[in-house]
Jmol script that loads the backbone (N, CA, C; Angstrom):
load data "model"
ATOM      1  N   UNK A   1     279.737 -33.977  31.354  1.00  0.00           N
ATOM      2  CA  UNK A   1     280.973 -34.440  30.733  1.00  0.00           C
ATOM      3  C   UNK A   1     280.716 -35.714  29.927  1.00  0.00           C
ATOM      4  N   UNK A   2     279.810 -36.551  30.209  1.00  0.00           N
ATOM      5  CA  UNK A   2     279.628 -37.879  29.834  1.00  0.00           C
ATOM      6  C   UNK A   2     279.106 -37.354  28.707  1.00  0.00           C
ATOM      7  N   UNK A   3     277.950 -36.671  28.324  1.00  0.00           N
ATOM      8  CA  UNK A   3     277.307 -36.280  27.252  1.00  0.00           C
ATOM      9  C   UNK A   3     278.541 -35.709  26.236  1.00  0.00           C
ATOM     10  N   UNK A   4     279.436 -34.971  27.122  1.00  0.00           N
ATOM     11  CA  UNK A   4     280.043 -33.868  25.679  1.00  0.00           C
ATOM     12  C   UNK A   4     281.338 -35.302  25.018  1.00  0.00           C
ATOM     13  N   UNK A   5     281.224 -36.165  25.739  1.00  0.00           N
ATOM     14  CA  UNK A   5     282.271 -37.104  25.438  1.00  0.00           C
ATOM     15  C   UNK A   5     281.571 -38.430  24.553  1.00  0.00           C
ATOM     16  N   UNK A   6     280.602 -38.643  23.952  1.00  0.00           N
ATOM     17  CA  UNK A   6     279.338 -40.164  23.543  1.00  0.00           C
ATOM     18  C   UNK A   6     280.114 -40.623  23.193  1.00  0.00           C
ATOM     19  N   UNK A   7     281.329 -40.255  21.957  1.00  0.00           N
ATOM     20  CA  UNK A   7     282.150 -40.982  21.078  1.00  0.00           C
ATOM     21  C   UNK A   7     283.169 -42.207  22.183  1.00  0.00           C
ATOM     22  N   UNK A   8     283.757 -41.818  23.426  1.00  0.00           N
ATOM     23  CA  UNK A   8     284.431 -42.653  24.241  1.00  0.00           C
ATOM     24  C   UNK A   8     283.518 -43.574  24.496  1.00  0.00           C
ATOM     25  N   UNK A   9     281.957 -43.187  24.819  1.00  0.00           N
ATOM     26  CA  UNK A   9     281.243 -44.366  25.381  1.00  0.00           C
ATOM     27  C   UNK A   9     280.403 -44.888  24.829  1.00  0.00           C
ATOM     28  N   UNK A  10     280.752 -44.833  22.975  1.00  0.00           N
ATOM     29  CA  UNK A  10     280.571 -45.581  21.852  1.00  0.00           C
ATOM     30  C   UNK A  10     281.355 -46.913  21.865  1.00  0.00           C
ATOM     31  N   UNK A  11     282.535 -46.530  22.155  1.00  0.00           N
ATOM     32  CA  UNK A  11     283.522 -47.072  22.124  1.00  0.00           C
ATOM     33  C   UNK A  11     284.120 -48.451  23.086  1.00  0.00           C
ATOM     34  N   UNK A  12     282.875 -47.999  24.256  1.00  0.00           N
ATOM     35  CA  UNK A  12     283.077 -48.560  25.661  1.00  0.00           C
ATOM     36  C   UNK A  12     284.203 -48.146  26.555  1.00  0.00           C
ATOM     37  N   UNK A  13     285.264 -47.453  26.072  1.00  0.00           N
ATOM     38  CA  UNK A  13     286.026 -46.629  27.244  1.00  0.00           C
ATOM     39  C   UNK A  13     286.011 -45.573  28.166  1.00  0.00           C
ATOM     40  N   UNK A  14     285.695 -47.505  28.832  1.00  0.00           N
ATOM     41  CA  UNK A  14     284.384 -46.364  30.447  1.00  0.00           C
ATOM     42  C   UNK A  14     285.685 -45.569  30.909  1.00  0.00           C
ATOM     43  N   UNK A  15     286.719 -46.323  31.328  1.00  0.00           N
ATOM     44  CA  UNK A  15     287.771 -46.173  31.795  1.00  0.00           C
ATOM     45  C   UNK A  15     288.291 -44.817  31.485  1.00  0.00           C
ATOM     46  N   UNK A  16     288.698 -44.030  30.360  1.00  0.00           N
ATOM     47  CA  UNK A  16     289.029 -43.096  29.751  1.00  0.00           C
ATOM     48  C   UNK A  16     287.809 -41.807  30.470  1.00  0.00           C
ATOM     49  N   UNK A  17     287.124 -42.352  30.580  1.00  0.00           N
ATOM     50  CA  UNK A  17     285.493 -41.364  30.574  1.00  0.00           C
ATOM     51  C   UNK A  17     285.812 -41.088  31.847  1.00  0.00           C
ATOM     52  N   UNK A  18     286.057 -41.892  32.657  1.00  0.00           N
ATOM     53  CA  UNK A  18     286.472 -41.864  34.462  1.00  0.00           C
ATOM     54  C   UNK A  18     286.992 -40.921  34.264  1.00  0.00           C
ATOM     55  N   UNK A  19     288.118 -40.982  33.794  1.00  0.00           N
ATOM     56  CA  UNK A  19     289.101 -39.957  34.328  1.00  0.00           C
ATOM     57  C   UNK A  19     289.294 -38.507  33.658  1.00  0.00           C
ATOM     58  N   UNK A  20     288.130 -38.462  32.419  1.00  0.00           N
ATOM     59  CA  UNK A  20     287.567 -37.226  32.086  1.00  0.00           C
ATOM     60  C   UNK A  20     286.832 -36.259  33.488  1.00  0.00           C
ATOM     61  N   UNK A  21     285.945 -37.527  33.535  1.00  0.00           N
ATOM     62  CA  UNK A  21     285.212 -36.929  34.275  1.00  0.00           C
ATOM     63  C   UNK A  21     285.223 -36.645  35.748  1.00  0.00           C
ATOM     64  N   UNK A  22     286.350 -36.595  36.188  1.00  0.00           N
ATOM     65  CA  UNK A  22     287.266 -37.109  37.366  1.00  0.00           C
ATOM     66  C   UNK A  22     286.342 -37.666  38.650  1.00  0.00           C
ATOM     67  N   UNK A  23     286.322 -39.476  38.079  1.00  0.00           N
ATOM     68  CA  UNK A  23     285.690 -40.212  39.030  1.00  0.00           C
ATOM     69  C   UNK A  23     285.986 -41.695  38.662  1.00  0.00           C
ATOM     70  N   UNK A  24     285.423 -42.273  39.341  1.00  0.00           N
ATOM     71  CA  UNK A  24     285.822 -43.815  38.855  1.00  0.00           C
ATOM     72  C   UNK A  24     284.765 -44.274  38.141  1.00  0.00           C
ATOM     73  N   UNK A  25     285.253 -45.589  37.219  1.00  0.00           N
ATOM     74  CA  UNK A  25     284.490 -45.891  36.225  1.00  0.00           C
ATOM     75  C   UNK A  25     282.473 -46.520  36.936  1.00  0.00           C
ATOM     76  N   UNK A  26     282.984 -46.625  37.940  1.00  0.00           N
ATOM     77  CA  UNK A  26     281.457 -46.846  38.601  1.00  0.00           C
ATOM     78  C   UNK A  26     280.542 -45.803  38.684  1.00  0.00           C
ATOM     79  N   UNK A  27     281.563 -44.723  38.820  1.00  0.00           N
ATOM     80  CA  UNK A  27     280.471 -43.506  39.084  1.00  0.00           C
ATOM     81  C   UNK A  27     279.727 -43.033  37.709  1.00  0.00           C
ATOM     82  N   UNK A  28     280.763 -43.139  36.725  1.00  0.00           N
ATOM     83  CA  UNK A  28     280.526 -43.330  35.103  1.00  0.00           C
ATOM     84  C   UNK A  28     278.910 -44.489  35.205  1.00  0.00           C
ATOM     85  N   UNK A  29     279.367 -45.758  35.408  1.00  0.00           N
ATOM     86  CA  UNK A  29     278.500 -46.827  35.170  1.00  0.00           C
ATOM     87  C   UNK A  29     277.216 -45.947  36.280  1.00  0.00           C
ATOM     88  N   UNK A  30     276.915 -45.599  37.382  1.00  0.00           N
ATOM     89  CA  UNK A  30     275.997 -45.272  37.580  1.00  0.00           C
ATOM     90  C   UNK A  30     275.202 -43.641  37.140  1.00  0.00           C
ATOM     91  N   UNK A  31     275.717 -42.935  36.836  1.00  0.00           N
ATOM     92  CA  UNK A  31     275.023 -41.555  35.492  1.00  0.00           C
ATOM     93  C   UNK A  31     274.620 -42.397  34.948  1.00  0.00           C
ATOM     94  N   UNK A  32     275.058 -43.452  33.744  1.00  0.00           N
ATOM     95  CA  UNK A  32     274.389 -44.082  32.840  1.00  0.00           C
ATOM     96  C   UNK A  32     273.363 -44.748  32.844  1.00  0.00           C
ATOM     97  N   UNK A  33     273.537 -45.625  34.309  1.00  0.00           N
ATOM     98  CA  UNK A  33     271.964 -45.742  34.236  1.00  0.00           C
ATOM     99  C   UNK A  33     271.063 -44.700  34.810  1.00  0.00           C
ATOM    100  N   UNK A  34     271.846 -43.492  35.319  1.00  0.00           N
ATOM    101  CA  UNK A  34     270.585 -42.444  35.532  1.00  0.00           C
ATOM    102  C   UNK A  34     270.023 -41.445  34.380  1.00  0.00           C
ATOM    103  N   UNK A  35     271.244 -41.457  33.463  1.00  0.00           N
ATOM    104  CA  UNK A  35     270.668 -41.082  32.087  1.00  0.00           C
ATOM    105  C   UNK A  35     270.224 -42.037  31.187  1.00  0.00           C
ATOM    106  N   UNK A  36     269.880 -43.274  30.990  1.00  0.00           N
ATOM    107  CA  UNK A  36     269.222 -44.393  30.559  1.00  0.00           C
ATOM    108  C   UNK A  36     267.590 -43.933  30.758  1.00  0.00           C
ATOM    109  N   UNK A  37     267.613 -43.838  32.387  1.00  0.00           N
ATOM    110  CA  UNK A  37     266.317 -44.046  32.857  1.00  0.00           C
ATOM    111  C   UNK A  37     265.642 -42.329  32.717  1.00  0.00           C
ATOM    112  N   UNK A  38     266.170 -41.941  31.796  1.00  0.00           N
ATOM    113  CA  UNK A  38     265.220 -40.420  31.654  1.00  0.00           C
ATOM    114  C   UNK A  38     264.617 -40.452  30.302  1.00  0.00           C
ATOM    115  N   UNK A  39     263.336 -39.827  30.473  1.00  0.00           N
ATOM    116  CA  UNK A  39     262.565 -39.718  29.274  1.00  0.00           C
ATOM    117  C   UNK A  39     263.265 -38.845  28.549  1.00  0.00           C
ATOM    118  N   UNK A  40     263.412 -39.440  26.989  1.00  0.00           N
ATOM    119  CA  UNK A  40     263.842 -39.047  25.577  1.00  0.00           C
ATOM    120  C   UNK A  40     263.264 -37.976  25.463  1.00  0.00           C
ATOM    121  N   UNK A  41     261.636 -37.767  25.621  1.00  0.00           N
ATOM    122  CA  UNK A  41     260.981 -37.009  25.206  1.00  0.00           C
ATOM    123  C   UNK A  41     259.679 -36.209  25.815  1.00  0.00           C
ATOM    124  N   UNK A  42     260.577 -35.700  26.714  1.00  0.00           N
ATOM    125  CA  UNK A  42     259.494 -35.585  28.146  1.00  0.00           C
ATOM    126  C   UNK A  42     258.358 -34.555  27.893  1.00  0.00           C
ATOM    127  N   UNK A  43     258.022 -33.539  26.479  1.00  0.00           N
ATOM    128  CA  UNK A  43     256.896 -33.166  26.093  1.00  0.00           C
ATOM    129  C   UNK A  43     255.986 -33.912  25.956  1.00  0.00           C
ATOM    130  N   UNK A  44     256.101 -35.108  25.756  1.00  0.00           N
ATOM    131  CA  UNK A  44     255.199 -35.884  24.845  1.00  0.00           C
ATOM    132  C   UNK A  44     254.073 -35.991  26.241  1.00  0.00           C
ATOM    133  N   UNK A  45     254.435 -35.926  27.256  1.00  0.00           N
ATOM    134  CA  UNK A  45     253.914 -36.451  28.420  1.00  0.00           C
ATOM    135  C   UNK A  45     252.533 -34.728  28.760  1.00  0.00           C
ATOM    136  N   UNK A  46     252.729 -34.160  27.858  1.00  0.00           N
ATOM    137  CA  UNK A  46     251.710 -32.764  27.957  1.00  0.00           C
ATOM    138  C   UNK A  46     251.375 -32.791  26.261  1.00  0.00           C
ATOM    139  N   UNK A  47     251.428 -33.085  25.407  1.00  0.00           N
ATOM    140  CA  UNK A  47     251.057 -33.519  23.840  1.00  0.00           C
ATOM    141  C   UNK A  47     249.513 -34.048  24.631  1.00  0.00           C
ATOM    142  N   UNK A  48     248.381 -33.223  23.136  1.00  0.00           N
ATOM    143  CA  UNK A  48     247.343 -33.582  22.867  1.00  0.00           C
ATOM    144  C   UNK A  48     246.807 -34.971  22.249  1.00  0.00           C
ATOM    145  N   UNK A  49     245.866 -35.420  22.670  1.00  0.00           N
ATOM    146  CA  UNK A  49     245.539 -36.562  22.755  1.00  0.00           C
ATOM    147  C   UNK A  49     245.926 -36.646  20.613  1.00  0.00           C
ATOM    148  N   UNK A  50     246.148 -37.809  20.445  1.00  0.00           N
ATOM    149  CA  UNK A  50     245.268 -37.681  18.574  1.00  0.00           C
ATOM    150  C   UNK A  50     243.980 -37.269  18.103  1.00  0.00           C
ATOM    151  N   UNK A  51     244.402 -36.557  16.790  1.00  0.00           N
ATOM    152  CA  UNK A  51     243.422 -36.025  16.156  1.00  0.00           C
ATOM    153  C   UNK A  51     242.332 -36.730  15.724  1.00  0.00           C
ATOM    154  N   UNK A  52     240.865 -37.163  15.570  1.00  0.00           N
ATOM    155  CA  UNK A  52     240.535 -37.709  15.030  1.00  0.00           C
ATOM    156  C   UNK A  52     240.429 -37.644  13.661  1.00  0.00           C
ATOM    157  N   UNK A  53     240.150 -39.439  12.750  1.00  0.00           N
ATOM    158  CA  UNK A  53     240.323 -38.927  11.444  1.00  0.00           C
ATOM    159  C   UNK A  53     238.771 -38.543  11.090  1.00  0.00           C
ATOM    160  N   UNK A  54     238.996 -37.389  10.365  1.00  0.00           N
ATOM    161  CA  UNK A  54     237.621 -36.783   9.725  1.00  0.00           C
ATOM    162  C   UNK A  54     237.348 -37.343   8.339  1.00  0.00           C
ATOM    163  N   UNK A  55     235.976 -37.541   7.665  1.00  0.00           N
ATOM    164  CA  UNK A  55     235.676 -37.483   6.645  1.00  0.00           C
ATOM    165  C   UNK A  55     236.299 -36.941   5.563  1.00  0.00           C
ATOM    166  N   UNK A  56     236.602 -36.863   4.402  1.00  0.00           N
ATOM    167  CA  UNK A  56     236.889 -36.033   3.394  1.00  0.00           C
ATOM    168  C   UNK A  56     235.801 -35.226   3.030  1.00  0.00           C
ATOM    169  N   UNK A  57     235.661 -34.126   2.690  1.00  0.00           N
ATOM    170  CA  UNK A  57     235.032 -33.186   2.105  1.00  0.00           C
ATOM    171  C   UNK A  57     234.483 -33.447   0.541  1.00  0.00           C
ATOM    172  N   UNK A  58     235.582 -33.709  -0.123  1.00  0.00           N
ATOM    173  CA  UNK A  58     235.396 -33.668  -1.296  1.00  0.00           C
ATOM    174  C   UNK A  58     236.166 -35.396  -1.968  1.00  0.00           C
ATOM    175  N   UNK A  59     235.528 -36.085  -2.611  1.00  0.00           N
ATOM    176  CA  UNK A  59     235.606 -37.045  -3.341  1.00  0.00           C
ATOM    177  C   UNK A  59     236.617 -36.768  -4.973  1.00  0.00           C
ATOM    178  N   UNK A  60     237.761 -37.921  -5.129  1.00  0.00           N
ATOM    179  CA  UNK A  60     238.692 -37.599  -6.126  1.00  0.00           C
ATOM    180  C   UNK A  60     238.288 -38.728  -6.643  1.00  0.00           C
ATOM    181  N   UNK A  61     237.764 -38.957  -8.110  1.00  0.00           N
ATOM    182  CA  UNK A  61     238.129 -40.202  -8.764  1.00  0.00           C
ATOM    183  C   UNK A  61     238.398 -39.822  -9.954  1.00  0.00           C
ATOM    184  N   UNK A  62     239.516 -40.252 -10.670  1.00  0.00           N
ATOM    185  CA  UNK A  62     240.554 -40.769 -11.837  1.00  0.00           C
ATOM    186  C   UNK A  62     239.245 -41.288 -13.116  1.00  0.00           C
ATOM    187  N   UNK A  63     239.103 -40.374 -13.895  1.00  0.00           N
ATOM    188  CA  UNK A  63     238.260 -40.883 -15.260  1.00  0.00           C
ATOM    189  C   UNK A  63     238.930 -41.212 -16.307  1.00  0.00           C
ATOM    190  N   UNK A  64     238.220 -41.538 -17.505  1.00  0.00           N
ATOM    191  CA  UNK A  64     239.339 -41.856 -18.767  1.00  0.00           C
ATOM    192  C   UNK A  64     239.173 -40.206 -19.345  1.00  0.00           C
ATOM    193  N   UNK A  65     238.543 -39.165 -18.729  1.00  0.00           N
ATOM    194  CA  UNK A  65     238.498 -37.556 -18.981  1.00  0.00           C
ATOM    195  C   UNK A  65     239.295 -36.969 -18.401  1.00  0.00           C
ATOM    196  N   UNK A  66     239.905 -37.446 -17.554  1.00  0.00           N
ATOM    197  CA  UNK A  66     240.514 -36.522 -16.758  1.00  0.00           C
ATOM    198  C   UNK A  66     239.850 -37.083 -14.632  1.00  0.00           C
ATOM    199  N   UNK A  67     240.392 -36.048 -13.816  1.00  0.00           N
ATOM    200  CA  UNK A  67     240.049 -35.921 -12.626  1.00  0.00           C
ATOM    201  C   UNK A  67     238.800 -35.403 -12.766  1.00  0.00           C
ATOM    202  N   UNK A  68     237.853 -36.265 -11.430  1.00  0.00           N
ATOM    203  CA  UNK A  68     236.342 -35.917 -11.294  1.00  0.00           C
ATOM    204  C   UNK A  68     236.375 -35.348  -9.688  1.00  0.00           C
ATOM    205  N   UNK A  69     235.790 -34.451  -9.483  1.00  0.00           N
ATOM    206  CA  UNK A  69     235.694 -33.764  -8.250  1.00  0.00           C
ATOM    207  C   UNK A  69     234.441 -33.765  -7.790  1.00  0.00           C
ATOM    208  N   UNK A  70     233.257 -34.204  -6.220  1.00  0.00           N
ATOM    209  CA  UNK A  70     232.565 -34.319  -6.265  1.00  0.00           C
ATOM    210  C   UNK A  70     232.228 -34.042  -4.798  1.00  0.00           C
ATOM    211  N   UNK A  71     231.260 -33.410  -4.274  1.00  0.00           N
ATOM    212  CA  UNK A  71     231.096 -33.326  -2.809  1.00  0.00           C
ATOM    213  C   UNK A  71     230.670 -34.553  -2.069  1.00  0.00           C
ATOM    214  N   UNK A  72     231.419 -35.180  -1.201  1.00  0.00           N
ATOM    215  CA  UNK A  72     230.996 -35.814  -0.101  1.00  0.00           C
ATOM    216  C   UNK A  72     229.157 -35.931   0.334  1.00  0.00           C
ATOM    217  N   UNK A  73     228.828 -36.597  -0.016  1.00  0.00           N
ATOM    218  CA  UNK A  73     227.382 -36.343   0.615  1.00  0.00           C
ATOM    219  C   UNK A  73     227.102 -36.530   2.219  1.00  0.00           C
ATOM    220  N   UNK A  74     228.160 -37.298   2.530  1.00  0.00           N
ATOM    221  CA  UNK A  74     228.045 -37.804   4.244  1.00  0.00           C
ATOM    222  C   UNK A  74     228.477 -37.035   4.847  1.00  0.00           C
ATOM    223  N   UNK A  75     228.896 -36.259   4.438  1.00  0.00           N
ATOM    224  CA  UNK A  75     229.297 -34.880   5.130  1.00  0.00           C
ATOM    225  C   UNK A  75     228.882 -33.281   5.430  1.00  0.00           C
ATOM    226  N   UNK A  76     227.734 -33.693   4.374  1.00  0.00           N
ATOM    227  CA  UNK A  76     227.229 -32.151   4.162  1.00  0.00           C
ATOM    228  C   UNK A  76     226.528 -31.904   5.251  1.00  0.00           C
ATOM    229  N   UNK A  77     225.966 -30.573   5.640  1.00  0.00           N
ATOM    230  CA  UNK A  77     225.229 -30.469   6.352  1.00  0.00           C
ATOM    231  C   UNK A  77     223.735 -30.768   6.003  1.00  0.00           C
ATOM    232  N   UNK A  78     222.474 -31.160   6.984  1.00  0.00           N
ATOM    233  CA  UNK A  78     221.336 -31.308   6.741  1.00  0.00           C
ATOM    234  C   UNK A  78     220.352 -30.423   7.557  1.00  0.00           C
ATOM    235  N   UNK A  79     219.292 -30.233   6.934  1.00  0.00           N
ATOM    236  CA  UNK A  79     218.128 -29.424   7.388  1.00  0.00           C
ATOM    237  C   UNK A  79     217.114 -30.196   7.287  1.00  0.00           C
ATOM    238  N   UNK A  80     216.118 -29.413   8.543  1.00  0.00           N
ATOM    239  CA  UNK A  80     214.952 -30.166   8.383  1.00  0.00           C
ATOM    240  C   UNK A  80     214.260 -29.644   9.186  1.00  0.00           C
ATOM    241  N   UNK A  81     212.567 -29.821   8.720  1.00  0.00           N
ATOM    242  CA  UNK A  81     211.892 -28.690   9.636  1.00  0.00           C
ATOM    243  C   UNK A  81     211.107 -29.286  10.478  1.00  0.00           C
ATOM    244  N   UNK A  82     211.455 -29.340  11.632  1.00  0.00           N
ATOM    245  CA  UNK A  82     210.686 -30.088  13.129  1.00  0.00           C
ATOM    246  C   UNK A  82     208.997 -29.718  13.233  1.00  0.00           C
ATOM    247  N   UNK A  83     207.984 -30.241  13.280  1.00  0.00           N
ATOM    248  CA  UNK A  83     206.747 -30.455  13.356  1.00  0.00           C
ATOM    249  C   UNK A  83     206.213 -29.522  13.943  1.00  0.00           C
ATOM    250  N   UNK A  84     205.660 -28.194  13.988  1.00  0.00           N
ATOM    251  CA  UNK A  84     204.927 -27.841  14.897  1.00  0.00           C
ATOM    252  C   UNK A  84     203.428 -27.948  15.362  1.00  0.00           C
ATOM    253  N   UNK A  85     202.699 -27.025  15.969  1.00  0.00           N
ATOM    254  CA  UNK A  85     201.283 -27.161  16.315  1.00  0.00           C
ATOM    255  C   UNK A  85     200.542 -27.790  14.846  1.00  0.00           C
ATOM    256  N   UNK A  86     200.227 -28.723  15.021  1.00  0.00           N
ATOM    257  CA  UNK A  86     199.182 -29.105  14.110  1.00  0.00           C
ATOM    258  C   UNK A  86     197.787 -28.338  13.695  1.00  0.00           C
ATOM    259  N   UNK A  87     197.055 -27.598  14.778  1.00  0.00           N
ATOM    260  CA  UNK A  87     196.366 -26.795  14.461  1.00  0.00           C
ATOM    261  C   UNK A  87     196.269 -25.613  15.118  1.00  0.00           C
ATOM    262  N   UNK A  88     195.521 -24.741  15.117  1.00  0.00           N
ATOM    263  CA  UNK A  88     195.865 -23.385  15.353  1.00  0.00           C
ATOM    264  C   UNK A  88     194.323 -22.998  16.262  1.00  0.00           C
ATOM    265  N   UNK A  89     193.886 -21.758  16.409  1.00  0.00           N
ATOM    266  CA  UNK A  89     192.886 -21.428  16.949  1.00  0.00           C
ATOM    267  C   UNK A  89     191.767 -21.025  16.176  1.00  0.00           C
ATOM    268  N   UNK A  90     192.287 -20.008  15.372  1.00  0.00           N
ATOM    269  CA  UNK A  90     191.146 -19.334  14.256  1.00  0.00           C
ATOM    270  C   UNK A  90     192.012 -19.152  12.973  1.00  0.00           C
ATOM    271  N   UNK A  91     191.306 -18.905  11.573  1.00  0.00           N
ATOM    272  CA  UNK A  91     191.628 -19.003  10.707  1.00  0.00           C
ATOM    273  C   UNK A  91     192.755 -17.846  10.181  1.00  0.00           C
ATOM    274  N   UNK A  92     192.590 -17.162  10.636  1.00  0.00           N
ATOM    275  CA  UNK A  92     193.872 -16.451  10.498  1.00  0.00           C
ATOM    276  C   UNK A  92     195.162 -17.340  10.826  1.00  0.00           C
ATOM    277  N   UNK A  93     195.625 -17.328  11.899  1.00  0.00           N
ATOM    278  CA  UNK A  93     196.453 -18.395  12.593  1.00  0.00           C
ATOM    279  C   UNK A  93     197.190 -19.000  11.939  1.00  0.00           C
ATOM    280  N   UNK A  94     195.796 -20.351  11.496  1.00  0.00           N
ATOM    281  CA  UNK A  94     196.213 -21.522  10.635  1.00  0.00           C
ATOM    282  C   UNK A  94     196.865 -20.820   8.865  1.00  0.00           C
ATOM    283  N   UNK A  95     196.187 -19.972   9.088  1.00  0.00           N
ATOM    284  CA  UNK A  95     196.842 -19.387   7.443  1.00  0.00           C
ATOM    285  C   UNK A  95     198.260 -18.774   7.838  1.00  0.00           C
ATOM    286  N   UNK A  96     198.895 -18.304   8.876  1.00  0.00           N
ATOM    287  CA  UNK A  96     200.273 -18.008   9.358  1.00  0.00           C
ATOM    288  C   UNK A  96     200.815 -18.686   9.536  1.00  0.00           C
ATOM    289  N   UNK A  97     200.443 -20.094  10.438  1.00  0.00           N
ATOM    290  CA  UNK A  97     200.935 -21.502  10.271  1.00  0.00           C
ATOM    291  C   UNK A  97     201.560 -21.772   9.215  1.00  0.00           C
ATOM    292  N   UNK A  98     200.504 -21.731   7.983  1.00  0.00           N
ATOM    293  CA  UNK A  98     201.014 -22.785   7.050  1.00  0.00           C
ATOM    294  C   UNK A  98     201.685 -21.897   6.135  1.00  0.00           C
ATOM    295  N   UNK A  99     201.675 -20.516   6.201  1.00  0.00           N
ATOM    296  CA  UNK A  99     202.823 -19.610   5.617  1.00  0.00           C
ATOM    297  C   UNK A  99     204.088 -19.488   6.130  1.00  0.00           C
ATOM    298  N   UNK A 100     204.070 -19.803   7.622  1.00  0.00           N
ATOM    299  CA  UNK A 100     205.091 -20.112   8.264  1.00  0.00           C
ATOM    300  C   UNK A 100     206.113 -21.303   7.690  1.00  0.00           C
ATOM    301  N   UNK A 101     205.211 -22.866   7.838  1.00  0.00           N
ATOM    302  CA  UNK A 101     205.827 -23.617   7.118  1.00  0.00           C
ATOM    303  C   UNK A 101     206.482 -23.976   5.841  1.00  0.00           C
ATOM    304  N   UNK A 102     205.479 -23.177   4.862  1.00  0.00           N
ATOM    305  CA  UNK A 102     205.803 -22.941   3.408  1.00  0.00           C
ATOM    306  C   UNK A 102     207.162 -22.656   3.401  1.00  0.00           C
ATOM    307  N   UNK A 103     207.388 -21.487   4.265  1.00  0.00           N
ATOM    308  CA  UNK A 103     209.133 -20.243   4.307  1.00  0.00           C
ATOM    309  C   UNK A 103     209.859 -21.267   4.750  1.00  0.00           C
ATOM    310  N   UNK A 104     209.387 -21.949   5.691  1.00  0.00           N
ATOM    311  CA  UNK A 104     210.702 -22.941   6.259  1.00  0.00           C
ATOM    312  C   UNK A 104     211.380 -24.295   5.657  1.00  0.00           C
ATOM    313  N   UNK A 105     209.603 -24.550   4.817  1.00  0.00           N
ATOM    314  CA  UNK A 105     210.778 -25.941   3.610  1.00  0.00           C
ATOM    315  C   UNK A 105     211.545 -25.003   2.756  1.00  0.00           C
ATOM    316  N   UNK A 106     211.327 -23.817   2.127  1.00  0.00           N
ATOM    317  CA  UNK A 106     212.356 -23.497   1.161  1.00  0.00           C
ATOM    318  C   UNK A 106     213.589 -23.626   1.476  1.00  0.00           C
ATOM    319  N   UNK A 107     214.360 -23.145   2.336  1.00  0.00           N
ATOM    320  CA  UNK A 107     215.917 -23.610   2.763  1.00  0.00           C
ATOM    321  C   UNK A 107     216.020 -25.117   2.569  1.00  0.00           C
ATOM    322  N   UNK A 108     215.550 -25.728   2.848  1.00  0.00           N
ATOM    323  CA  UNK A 108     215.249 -26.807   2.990  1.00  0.00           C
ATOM    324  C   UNK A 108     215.751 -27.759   1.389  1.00  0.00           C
ATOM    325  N   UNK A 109     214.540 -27.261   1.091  1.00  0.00           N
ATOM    326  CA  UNK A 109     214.496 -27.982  -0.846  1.00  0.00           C
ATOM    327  C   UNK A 109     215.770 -26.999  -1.167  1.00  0.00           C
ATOM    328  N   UNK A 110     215.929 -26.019  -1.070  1.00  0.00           N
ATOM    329  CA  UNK A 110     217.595 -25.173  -1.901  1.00  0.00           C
ATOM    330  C   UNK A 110     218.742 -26.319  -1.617  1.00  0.00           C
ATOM    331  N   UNK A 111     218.744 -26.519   0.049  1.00  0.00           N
ATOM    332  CA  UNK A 111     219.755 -27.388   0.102  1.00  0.00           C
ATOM    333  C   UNK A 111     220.158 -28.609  -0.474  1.00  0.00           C
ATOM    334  N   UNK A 112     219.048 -29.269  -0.333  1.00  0.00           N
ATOM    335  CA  UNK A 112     218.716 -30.245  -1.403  1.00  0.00           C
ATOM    336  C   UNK A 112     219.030 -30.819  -2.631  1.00  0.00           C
ATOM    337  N   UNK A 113     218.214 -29.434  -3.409  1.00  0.00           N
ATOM    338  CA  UNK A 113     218.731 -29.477  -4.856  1.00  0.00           C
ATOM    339  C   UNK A 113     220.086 -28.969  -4.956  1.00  0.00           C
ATOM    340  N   UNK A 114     220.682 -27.858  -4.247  1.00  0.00           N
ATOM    341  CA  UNK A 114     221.967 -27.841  -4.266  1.00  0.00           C
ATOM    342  C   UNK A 114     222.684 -29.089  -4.788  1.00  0.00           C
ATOM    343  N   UNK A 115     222.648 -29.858  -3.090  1.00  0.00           N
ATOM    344  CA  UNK A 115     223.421 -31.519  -3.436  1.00  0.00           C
ATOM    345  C   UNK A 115     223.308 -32.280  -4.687  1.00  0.00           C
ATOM    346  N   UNK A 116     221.992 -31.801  -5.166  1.00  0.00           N
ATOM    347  CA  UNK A 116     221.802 -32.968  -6.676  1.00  0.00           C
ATOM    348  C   UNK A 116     222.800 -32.418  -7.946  1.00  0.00           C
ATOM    349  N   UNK A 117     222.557 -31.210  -7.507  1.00  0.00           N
ATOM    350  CA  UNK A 117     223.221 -30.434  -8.602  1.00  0.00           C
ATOM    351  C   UNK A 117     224.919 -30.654  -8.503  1.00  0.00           C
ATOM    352  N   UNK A 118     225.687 -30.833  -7.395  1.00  0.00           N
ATOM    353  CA  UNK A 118     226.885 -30.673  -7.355  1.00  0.00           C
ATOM    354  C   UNK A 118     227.267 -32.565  -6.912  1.00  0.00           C
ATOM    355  N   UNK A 119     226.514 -33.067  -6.376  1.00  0.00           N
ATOM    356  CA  UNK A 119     227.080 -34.619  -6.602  1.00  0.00           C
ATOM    357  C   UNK A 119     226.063 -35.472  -8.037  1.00  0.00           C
TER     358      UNK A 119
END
end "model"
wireframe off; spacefill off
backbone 0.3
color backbone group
C-alpha cells in the first residue's frame, strides 16, 4: 500500500498513509525504514566482475587526405621459431634439420612482412 501510494509520502502525509494502510503512522514510519534498508538493485550483487579495457585493433588518425586506418602493431599476433637440436647424428638428419627450419621461418617472415605492408 505504501508503494502504490509515494505521492502521499512525497508529501509527508504519514498520517493519511496510516489510515490507507490501516495502521498507525508508526507502523508507516517503521516499513520505511524497512524499505529504506533494501537493496535498489539486488542483481548487481550476481553481475560480472568489469570488463577489462582491451587494446584497439585498429588505429584512426585524421589527415589533411582524409581518415588513415592502420593496424595496431601491439596487438598483432607474433611468431617465432624456438631453437631446436643444434646438431643431428648423420648427414642426412642435419639436412632434415635444416629443411625443417627453413619451412618454419617462412610463416614467420609472411607474418612479418605482412605487418610492414599494412602498418
Amino acid at each position: 500500500m505504501i508503494l502504490d501510494n509515494l505521492a502521499l509520502l512525497a508529501e509527508g502525509r504519514i498520517d493519511d498513509l496510516a489510515e490507507i494502510c490501516d495502521g498507525t503512522p508508526d507502523d508507516v514510519r517503521a516499513a520505511l525504514v524497512t524499505i529504506r534498508g533494501l537493496d535498489p538493485k539486488p542483481g548487481m550483487a550476481f553481475a560480472a566482475s568489469e570488463m577489462p579495457v582491451l587494446p584497439p585493433d585498429l588505429c584512426l588518425t585524421r589527415g589533411a587526405d582524409g581518415w588513415k586506418v592502420d593496424l595496431n602493431r601491439s596487438v598483432l599476433p607474433g611468431l617465432r621459431v624456438t631453437a631446436g637440436p643444434e646438431s643431428a647424428g648423420d648427414a642426412a638428419a642435419r639436412a632434415r634439420l635444416s629443411s625443417a627450419r627453413s619451412r618454419a621461418h617462412w610463416p614467420v617472415r609472411a607474418v612479418e612482412g605482412g605487418r610492414q605492408r599494412f602498418c
